[in-house]
mmCIF file of the N, C-alpha and C atoms, coordinates in Angstrom:
data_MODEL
# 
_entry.id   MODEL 
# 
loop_
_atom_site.group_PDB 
_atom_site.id 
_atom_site.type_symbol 
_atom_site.label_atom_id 
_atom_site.label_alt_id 
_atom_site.label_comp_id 
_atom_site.label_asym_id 
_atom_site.label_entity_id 
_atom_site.label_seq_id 
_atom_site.pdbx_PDB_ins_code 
_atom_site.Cartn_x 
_atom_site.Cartn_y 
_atom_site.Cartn_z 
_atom_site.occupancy 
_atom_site.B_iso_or_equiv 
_atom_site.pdbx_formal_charge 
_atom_site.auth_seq_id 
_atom_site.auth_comp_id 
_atom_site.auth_asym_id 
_atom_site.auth_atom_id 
_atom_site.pdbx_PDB_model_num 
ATOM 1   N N  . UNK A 1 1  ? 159.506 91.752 70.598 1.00 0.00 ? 1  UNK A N  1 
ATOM 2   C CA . UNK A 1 1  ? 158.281 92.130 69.910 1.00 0.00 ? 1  UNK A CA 1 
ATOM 3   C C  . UNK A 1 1  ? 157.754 93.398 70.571 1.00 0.00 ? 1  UNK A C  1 
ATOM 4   N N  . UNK A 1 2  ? 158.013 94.396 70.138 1.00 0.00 ? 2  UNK A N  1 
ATOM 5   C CA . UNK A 1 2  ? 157.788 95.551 70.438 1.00 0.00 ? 2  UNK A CA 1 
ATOM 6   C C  . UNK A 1 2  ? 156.177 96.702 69.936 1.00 0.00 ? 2  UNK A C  1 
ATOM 7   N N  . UNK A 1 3  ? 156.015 95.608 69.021 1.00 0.00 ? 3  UNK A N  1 
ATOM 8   C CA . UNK A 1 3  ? 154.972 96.950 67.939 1.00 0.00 ? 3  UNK A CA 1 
ATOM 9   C C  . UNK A 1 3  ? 153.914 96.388 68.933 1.00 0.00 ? 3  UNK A C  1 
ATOM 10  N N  . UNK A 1 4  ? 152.740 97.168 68.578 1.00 0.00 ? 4  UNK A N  1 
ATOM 11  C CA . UNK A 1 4  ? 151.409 96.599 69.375 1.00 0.00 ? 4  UNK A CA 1 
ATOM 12  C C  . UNK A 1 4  ? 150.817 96.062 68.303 1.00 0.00 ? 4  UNK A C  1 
ATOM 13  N N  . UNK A 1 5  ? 150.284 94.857 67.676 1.00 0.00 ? 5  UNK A N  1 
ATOM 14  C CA . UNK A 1 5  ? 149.330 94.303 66.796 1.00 0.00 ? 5  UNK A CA 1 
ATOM 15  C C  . UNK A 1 5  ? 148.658 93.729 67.041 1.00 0.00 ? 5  UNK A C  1 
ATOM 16  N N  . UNK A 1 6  ? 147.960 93.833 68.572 1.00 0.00 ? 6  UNK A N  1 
ATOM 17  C CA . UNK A 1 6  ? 147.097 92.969 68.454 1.00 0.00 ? 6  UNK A CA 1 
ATOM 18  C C  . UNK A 1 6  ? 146.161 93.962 69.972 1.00 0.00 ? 6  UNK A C  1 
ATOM 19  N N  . UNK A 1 7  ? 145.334 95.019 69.454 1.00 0.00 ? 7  UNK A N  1 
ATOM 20  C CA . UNK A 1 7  ? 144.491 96.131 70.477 1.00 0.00 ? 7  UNK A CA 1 
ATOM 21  C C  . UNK A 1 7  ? 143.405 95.107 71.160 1.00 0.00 ? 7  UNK A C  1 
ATOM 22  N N  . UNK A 1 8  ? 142.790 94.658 70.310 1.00 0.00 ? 8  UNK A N  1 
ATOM 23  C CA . UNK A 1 8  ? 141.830 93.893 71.218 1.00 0.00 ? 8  UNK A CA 1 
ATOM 24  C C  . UNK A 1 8  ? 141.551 92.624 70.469 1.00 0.00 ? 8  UNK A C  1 
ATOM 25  N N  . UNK A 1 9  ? 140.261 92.004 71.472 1.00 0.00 ? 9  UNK A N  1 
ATOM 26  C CA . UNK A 1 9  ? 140.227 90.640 71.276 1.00 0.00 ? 9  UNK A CA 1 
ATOM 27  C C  . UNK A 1 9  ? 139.004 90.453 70.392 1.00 0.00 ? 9  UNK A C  1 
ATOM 28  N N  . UNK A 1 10 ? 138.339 91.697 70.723 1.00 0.00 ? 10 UNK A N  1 
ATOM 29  C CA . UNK A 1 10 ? 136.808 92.014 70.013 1.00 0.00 ? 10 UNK A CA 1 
ATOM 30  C C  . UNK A 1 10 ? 136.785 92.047 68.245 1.00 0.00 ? 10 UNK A C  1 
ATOM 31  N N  . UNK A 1 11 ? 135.837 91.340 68.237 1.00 0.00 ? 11 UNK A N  1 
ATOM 32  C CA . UNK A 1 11 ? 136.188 91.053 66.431 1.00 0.00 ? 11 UNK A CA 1 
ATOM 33  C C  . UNK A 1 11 ? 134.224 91.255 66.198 1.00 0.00 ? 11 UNK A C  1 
ATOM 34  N N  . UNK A 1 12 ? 134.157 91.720 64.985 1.00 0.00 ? 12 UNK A N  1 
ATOM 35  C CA . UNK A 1 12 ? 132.670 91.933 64.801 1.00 0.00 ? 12 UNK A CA 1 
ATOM 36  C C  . UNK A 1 12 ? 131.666 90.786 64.436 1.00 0.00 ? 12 UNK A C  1 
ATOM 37  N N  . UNK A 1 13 ? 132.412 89.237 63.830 1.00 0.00 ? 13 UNK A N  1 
ATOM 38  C CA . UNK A 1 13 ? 131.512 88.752 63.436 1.00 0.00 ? 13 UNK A CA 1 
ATOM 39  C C  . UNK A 1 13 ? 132.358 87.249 64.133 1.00 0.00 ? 13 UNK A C  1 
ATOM 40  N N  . UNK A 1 14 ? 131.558 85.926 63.812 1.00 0.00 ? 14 UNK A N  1 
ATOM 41  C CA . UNK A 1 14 ? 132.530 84.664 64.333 1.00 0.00 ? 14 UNK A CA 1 
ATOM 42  C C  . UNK A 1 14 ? 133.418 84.629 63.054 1.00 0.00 ? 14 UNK A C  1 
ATOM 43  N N  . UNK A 1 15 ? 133.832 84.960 61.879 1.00 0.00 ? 15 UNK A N  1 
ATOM 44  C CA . UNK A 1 15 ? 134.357 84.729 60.915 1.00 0.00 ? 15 UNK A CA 1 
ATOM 45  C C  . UNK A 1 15 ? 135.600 85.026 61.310 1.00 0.00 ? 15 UNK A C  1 
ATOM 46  N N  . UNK A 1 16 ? 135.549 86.847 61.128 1.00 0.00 ? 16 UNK A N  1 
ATOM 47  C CA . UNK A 1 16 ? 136.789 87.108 61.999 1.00 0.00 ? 16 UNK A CA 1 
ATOM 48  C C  . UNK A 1 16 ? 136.998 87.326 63.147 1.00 0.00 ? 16 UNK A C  1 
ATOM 49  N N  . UNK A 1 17 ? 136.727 86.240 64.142 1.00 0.00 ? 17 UNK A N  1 
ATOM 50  C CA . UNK A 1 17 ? 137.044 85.953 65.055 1.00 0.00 ? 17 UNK A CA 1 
ATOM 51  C C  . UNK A 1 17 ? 138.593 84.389 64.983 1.00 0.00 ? 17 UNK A C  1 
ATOM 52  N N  . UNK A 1 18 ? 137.641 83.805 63.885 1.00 0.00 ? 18 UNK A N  1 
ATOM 53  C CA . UNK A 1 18 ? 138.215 82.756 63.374 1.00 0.00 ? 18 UNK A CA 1 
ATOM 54  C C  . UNK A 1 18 ? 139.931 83.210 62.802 1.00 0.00 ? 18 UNK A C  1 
ATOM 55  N N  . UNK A 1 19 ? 139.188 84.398 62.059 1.00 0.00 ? 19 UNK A N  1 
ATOM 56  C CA . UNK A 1 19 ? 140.869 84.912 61.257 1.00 0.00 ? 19 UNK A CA 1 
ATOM 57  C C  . UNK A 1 19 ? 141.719 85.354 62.456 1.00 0.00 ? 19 UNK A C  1 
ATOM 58  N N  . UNK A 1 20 ? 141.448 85.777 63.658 1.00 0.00 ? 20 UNK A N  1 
ATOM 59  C CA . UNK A 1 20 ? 142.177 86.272 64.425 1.00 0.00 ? 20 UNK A CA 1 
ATOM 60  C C  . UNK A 1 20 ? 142.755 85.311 65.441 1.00 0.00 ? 20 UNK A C  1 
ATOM 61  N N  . UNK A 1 21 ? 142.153 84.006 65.282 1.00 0.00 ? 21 UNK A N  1 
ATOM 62  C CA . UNK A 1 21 ? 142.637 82.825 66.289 1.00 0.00 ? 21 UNK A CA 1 
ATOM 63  C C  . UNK A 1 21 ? 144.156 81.835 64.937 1.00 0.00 ? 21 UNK A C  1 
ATOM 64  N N  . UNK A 1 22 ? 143.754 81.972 63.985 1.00 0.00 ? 22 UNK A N  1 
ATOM 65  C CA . UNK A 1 22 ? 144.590 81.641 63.128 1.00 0.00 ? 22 UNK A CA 1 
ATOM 66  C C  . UNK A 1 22 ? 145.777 82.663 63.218 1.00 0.00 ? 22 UNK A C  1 
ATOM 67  N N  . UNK A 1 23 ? 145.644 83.919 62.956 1.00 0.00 ? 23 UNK A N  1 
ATOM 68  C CA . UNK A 1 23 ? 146.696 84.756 63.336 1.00 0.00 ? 23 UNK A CA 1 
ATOM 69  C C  . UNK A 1 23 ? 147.381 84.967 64.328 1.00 0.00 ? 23 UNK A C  1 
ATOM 70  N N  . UNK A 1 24 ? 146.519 84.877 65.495 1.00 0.00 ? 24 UNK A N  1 
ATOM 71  C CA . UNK A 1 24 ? 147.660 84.338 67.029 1.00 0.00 ? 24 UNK A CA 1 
ATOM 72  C C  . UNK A 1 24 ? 148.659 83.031 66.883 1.00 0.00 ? 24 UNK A C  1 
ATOM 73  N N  . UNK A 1 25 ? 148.028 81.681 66.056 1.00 0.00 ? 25 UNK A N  1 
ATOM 74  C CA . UNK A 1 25 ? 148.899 80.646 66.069 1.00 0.00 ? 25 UNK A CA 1 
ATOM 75  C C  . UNK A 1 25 ? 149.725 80.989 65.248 1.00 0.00 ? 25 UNK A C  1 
ATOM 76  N N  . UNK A 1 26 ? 149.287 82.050 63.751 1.00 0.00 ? 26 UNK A N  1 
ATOM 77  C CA . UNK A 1 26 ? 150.772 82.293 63.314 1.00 0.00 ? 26 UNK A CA 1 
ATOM 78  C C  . UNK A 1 26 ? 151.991 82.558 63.669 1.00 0.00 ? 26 UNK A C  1 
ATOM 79  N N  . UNK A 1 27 ? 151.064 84.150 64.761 1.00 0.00 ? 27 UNK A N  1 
ATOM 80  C CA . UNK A 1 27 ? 152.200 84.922 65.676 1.00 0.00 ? 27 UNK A CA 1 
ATOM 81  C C  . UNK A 1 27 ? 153.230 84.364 66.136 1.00 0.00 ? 27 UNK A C  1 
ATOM 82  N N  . UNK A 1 28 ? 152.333 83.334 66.953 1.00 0.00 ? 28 UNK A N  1 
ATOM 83  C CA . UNK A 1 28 ? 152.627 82.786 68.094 1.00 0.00 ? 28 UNK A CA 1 
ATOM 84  C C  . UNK A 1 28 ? 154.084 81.651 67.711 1.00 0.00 ? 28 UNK A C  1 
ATOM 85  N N  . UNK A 1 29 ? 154.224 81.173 66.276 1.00 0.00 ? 29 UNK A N  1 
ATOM 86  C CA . UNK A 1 29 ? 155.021 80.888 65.777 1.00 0.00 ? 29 UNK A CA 1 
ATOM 87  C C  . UNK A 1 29 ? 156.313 81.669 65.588 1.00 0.00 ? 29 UNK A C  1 
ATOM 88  N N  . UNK A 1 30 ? 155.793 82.396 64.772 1.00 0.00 ? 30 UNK A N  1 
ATOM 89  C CA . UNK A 1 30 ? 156.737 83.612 64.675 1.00 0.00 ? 30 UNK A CA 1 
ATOM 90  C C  . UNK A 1 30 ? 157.760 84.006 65.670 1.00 0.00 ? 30 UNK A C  1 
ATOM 91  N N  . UNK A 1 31 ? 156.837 84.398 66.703 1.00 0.00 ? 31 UNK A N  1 
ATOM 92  C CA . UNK A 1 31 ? 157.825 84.532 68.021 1.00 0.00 ? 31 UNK A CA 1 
ATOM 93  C C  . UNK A 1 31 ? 158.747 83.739 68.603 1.00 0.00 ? 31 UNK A C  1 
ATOM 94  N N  . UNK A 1 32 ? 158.365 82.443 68.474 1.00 0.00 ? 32 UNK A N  1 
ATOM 95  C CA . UNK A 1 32 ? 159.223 81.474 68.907 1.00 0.00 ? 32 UNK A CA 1 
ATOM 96  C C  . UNK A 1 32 ? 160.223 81.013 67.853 1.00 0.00 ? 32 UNK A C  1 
ATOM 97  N N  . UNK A 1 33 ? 160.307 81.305 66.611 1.00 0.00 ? 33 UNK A N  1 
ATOM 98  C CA . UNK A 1 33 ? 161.253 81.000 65.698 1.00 0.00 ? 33 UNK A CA 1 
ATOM 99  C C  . UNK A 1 33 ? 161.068 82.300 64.859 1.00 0.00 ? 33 UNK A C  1 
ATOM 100 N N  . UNK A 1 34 ? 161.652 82.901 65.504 1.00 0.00 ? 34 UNK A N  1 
ATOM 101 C CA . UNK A 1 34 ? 161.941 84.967 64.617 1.00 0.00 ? 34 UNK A CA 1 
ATOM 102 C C  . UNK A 1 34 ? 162.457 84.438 63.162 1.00 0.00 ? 34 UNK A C  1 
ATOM 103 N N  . UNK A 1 35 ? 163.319 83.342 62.535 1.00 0.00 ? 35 UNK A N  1 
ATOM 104 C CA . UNK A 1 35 ? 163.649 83.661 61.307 1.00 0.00 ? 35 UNK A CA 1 
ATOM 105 C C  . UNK A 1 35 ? 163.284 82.787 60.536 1.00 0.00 ? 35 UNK A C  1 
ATOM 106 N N  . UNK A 1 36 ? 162.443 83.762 59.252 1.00 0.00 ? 36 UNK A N  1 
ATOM 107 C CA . UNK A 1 36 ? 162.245 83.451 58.269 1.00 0.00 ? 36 UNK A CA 1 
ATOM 108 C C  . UNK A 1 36 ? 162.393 82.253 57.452 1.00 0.00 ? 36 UNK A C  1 
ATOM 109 N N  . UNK A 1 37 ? 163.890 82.432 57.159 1.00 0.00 ? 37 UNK A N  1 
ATOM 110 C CA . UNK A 1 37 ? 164.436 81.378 56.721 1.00 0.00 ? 37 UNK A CA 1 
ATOM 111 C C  . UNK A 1 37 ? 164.422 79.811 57.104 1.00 0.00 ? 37 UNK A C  1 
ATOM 112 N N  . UNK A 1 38 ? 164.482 79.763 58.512 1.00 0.00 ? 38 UNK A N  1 
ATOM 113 C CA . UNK A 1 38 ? 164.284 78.340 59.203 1.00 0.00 ? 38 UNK A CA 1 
ATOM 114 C C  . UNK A 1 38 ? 162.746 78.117 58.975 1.00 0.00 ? 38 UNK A C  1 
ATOM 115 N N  . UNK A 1 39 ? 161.747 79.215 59.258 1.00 0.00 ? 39 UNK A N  1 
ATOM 116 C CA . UNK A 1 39 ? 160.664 78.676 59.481 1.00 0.00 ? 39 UNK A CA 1 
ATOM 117 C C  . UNK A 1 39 ? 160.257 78.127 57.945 1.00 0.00 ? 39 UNK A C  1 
ATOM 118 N N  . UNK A 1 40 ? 160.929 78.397 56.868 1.00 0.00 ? 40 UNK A N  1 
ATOM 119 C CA . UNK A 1 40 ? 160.382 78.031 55.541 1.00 0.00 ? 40 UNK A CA 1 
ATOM 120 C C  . UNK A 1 40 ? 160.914 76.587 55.123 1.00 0.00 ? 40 UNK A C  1 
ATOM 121 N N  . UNK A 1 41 ? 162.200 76.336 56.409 1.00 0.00 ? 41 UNK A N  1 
ATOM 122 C CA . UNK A 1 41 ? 162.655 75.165 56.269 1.00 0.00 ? 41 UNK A CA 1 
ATOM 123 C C  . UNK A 1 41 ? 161.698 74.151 56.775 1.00 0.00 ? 41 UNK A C  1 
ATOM 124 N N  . UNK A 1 42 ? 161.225 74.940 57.680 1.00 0.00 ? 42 UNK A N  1 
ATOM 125 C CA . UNK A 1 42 ? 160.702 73.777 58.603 1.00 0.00 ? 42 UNK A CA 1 
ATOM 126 C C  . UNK A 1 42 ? 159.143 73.331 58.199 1.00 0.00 ? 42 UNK A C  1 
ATOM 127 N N  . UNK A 1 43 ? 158.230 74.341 57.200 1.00 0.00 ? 43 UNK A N  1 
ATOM 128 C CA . UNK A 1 43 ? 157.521 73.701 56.612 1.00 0.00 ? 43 UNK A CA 1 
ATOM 129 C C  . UNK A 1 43 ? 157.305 73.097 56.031 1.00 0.00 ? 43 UNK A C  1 
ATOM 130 N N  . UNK A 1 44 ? 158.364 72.795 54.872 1.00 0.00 ? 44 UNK A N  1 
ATOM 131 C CA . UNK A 1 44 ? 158.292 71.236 53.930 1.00 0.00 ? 44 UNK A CA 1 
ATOM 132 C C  . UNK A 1 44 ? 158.106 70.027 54.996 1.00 0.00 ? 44 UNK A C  1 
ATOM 133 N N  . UNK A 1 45 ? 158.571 70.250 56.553 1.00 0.00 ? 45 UNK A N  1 
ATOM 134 C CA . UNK A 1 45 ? 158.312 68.767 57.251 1.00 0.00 ? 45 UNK A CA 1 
ATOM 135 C C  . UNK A 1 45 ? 156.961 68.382 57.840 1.00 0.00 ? 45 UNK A C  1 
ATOM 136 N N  . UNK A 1 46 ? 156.224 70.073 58.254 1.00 0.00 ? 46 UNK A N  1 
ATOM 137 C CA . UNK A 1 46 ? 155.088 69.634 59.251 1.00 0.00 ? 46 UNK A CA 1 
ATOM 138 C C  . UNK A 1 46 ? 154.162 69.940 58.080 1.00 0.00 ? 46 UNK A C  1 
ATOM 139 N N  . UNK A 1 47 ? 154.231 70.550 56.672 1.00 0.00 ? 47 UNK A N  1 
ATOM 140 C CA . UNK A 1 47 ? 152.904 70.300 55.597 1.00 0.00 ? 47 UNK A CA 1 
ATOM 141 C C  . UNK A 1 47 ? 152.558 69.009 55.313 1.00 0.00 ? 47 UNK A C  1 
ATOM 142 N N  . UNK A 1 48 ? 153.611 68.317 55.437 1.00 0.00 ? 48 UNK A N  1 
ATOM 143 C CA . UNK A 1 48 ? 153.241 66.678 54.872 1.00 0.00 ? 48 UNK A CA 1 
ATOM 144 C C  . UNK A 1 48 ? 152.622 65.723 56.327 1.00 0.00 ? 48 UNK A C  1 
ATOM 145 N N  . UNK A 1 49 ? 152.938 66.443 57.579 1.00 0.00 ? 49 UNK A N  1 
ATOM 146 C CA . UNK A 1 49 ? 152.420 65.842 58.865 1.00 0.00 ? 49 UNK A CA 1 
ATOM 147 C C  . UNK A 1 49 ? 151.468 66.053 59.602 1.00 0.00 ? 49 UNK A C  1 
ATOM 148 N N  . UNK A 1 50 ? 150.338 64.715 59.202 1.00 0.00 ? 50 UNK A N  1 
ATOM 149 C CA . UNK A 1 50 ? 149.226 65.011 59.718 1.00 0.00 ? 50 UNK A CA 1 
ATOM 150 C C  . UNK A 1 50 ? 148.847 65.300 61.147 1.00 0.00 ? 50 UNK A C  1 
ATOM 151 N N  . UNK A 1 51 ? 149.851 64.961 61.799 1.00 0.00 ? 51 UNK A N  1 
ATOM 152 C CA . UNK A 1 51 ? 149.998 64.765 63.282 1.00 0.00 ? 51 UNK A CA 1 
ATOM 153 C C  . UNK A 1 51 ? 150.174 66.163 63.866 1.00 0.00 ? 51 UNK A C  1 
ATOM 154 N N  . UNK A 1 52 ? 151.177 66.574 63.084 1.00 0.00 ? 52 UNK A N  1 
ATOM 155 C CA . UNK A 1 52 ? 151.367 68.065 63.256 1.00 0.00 ? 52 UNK A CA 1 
ATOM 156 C C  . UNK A 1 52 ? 150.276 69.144 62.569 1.00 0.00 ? 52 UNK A C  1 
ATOM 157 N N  . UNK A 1 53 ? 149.595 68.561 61.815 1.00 0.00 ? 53 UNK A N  1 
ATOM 158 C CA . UNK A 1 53 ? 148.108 69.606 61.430 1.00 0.00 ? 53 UNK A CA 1 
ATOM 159 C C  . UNK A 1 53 ? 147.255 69.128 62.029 1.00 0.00 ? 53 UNK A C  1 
ATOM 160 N N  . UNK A 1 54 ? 147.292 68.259 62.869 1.00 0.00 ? 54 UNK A N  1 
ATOM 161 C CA . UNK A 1 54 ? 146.053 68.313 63.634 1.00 0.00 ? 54 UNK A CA 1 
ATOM 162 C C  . UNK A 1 54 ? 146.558 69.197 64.886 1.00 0.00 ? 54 UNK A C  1 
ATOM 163 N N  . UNK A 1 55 ? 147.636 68.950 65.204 1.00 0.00 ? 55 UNK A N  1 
ATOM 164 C CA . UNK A 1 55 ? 148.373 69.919 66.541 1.00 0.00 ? 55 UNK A CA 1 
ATOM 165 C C  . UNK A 1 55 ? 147.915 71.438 66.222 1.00 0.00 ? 55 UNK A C  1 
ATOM 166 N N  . UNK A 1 56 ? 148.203 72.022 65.086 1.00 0.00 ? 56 UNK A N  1 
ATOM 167 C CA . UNK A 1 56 ? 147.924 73.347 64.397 1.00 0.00 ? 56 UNK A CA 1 
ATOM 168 C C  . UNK A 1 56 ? 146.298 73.687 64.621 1.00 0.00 ? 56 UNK A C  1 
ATOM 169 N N  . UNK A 1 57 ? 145.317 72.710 63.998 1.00 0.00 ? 57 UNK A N  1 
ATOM 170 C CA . UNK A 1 57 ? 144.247 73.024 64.546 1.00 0.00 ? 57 UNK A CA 1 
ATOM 171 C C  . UNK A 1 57 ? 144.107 72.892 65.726 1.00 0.00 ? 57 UNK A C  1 
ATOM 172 N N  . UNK A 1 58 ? 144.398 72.051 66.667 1.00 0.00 ? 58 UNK A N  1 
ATOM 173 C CA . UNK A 1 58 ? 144.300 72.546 68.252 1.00 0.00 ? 58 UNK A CA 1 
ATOM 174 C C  . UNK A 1 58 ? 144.598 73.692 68.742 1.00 0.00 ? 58 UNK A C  1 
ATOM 175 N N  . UNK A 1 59 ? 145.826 74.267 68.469 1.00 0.00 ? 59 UNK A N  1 
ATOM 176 C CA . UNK A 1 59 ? 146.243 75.414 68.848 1.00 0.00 ? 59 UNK A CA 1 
ATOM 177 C C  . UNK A 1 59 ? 145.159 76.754 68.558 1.00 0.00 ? 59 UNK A C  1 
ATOM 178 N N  . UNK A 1 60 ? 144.258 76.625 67.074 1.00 0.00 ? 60 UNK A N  1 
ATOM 179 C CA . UNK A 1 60 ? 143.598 77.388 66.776 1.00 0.00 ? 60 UNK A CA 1 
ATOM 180 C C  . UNK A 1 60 ? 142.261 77.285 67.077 1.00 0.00 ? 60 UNK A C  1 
ATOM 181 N N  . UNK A 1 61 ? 142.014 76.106 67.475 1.00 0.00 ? 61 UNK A N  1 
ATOM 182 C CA . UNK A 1 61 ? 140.550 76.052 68.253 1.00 0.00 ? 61 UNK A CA 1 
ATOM 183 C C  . UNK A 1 61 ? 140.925 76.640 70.179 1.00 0.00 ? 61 UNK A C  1 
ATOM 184 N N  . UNK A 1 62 ? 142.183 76.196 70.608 1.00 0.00 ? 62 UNK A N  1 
ATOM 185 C CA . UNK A 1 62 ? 141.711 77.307 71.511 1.00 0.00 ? 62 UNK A CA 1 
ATOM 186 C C  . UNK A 1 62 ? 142.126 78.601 71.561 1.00 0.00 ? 62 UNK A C  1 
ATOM 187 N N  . UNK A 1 63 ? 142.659 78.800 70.781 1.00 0.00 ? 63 UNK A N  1 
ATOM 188 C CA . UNK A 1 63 ? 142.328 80.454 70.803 1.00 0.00 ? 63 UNK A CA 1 
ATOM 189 C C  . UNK A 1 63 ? 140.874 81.085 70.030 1.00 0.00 ? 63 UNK A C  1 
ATOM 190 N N  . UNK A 1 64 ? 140.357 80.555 69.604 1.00 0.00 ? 64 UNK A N  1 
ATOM 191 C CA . UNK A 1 64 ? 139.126 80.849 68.988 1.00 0.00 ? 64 UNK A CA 1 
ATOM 192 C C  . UNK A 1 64 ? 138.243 81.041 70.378 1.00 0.00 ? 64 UNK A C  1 
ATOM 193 N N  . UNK A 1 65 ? 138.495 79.902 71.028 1.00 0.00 ? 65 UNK A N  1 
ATOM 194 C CA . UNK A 1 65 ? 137.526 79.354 72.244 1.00 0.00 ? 65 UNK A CA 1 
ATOM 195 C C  . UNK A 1 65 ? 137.626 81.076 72.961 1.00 0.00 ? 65 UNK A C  1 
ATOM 196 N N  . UNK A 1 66 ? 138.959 81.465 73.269 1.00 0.00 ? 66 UNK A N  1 
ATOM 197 C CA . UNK A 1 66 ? 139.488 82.366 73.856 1.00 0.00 ? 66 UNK A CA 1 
ATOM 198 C C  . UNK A 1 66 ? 138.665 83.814 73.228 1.00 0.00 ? 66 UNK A C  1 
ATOM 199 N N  . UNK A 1 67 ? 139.153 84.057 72.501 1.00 0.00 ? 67 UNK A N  1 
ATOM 200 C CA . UNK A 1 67 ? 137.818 84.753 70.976 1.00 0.00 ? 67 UNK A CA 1 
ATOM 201 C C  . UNK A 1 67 ? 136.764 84.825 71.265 1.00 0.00 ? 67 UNK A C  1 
ATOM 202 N N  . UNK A 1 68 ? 136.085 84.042 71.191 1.00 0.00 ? 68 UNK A N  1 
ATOM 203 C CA . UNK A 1 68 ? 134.696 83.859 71.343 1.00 0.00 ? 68 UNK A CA 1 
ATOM 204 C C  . UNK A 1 68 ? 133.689 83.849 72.635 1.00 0.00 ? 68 UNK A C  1 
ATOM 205 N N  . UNK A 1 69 ? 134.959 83.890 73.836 1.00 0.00 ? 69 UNK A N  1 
ATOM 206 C CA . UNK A 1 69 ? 134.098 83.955 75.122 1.00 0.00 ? 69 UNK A CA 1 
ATOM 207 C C  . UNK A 1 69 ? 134.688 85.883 75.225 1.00 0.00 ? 69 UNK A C  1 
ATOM 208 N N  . UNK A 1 70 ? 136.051 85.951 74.828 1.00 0.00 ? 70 UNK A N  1 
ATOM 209 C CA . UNK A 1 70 ? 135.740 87.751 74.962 1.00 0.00 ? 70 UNK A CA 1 
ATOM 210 C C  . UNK A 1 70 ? 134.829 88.923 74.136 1.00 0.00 ? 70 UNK A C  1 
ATOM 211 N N  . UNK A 1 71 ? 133.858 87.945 72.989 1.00 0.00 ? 71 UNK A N  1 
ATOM 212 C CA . UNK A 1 71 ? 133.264 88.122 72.428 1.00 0.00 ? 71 UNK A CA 1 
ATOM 213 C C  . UNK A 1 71 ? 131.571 88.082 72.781 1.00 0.00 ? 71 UNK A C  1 
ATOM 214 N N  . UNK A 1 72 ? 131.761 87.332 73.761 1.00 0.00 ? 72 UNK A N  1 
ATOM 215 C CA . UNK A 1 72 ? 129.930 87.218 74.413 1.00 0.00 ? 72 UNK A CA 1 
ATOM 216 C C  . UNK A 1 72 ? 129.537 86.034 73.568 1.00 0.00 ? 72 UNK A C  1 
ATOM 217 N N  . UNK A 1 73 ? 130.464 85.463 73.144 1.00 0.00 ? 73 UNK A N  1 
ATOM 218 C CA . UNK A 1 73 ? 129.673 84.337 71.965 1.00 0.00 ? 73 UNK A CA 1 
ATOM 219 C C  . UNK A 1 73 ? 128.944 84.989 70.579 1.00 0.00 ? 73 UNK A C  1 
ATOM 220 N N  . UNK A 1 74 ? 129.423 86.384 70.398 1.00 0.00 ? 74 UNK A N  1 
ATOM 221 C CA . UNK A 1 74 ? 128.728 87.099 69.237 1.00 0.00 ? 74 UNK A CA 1 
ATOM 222 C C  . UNK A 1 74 ? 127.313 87.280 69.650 1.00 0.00 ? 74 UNK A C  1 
ATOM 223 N N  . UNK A 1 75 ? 126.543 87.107 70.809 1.00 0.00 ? 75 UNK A N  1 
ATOM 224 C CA . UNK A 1 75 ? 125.272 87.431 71.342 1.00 0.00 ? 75 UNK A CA 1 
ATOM 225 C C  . UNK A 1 75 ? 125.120 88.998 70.674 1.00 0.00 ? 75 UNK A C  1 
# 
C-alpha cells in the first residue's frame, strides 16, 4: 500500500468523523485480503452473521473513539 489516503485524522464535523472510522475498517480489510474477488466471496457468509456484524461495529466504534479524541471531541 503505497498511495497516501489517509493525510489526517482531523475531520470537520462528528458525522464525518464517523465516515472516516467506517473507512479505516474498510481499509483495514482491504489490506488484509488485497483481492477482490475473495472478499466478494466472503461476504455472502459474514452479511448473514450477526456475530460477525457486531464484530464490524466494534472495529468501527474504536476507531471512531480514535477520531474523536484527535478531534478534541469536536469542542
Amino acid at each position: 500500500m503505497s498511495e497516501t489516503w489517509l493525510p489526517s485524522l482531523t475531520t470537520p464535523t462528528p458525522q464525518a468523523g464517523f465516515e472516516l472510522a467506517v473507512k479505516l475498517a474498510r481499509m483495514g480489510v482491504k489490506v488484509t485480503q488485497p483481492s477482490d474477488e475473495i472478499r466478494g466471496k466472503l461476504r455472502a457468509a459474514y452479511e448473514q452473521d450477526t456475530a460477525q456484524l457486531i464484530a464490524v461495529s466494534q472495529v468501527v466504534a474504536i476507531h471512531y473513539q480514535t477520531i474523536a479524541a484527535a478531534n478534541d471531541y469536536w469542542r
